[in-house]
FILUM-602343 format. One record per residue (C-alpha): x, y, z; residue in three letters; residue number from 1. Coordinates in Angstrom, 3 decimals, padded with zeros to 6 digits, always signed. Example, Ala and Ser with C-alpha at 12.3 -4.5 7.8 and 13.67 -1.06 7.14 Angstrom:
# residues 2
<X->+012.300, Y->-004.500, Z->+007.800, residu->ALA, num->1>
<X->+013.670, Y->-001.060, Z->+007.140, residu->SER, num->2>
This chain:
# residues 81
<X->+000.000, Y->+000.000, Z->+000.000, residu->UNK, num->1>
<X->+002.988, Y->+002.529, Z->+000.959, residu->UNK, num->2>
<X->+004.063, Y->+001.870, Z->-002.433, residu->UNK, num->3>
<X->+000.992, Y->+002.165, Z->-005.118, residu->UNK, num->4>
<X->+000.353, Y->+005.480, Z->-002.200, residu->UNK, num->5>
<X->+003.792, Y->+007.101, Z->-002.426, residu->UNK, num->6>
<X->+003.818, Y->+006.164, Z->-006.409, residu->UNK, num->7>
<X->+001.106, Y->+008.431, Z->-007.164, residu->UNK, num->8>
<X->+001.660, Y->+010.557, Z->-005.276, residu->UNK, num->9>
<X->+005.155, Y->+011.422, Z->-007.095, residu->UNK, num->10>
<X->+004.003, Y->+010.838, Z->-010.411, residu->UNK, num->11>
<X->+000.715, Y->+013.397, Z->-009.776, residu->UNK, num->12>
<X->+003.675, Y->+015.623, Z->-008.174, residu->UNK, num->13>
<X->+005.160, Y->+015.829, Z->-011.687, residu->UNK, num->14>
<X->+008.319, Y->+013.397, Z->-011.363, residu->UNK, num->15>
<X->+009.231, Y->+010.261, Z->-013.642, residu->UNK, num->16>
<X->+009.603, Y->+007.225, Z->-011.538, residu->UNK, num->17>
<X->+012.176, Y->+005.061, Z->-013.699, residu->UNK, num->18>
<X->+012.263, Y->+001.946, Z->-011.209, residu->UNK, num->19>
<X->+010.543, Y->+000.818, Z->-008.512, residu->UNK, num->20>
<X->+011.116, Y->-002.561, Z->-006.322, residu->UNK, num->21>
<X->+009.024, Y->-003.721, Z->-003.426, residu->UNK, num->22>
<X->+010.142, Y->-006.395, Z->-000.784, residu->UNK, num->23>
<X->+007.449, Y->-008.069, Z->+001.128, residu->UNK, num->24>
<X->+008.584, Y->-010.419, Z->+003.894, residu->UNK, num->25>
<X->+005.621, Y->-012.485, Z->+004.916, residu->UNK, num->26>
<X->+005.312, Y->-015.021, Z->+007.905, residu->UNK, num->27>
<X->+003.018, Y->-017.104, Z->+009.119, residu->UNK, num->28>
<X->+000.423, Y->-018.899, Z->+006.428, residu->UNK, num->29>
<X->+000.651, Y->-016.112, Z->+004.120, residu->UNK, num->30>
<X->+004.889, Y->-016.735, Z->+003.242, residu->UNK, num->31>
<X->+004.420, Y->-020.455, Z->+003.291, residu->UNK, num->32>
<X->+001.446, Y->-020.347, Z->+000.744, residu->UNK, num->33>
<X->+003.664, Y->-018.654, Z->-001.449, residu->UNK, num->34>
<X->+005.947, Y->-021.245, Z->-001.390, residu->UNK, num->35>
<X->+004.107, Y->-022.553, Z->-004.262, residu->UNK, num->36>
<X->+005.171, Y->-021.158, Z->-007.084, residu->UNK, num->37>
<X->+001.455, Y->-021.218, Z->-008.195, residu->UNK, num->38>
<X->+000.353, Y->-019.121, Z->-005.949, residu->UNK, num->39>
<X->+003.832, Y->-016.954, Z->-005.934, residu->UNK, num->40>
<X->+002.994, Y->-016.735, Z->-009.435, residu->UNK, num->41>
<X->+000.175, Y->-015.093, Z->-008.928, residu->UNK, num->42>
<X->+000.497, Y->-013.005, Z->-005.947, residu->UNK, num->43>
<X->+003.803, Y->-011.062, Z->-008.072, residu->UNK, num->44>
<X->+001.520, Y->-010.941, Z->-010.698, residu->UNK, num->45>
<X->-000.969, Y->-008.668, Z->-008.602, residu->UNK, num->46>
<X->+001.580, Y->-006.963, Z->-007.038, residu->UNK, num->47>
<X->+002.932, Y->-005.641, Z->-010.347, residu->UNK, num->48>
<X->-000.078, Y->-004.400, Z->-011.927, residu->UNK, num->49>
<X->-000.155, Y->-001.619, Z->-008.917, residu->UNK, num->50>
<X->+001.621, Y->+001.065, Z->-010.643, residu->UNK, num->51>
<X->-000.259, Y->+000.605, Z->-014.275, residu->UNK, num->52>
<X->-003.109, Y->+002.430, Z->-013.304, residu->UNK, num->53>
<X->-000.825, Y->+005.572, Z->-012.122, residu->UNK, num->54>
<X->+001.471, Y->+005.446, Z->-015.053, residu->UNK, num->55>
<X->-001.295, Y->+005.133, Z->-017.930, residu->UNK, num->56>
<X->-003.408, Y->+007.927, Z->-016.100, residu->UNK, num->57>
<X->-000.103, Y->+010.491, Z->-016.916, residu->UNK, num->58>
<X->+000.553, Y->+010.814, Z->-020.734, residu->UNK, num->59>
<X->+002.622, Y->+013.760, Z->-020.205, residu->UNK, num->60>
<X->+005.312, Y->+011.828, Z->-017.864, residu->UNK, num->61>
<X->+004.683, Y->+008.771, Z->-019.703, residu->UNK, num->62>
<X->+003.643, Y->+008.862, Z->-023.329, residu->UNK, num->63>
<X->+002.474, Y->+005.802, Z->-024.954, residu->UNK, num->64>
<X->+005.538, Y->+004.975, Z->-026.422, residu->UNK, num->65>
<X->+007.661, Y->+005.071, Z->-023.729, residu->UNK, num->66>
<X->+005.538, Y->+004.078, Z->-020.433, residu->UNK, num->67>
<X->+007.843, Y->+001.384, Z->-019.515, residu->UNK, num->68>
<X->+009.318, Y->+001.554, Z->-015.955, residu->UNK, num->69>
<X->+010.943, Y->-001.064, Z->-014.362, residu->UNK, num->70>
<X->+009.158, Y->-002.450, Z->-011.644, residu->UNK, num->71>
<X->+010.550, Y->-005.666, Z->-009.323, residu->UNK, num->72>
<X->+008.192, Y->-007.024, Z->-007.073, residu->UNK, num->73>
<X->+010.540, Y->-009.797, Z->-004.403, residu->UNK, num->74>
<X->+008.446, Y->-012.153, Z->-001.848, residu->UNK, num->75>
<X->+010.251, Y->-014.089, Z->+000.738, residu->UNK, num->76>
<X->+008.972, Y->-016.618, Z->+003.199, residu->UNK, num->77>
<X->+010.249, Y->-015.499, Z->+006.836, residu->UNK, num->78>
<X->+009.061, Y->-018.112, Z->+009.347, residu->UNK, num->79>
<X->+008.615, Y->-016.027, Z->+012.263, residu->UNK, num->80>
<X->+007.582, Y->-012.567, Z->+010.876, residu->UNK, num->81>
């Protein structure tokens, strides 16, 4: 959430993000779930898509042909988080 927040709020501020890359350390069920690379899979999948919405909603910053930012999204499994 601190990310898609502080995201938009930069890009509506006028500045060009370039790269962006989260790092979510998750315990408990929600970590070992995602030990399946099914449903790691998915989870980076949704976790990627965050910034679209800010970056296709600013032409000016980002023009169609060049909207591409690199974006990383890492999950690790911690145990005892």
């Amino acid at each position: 959430r601190f990310k898609t927040a502080m995201s938009d709020f930069l890009i509506g501020a006028g500045l060009r993000l370039s790269s962006v890359v989260s790092y979510n350390h998750l315990g408990n069920n929600d970590g070992k779930n995602l030990s399946e690379d099914k449903c790691f899979e998915s989870k980076r999948i949704s976790k990627s898509g965050v910034l679209d919405d800010a970056i296709n909603g600013n032409e000016i910053l980002y023009p169609r042909n060049d909207n591409h930012i690199d974006h990383d999204v890492i999950i690790r499994y911690i145990p005892f988080v």
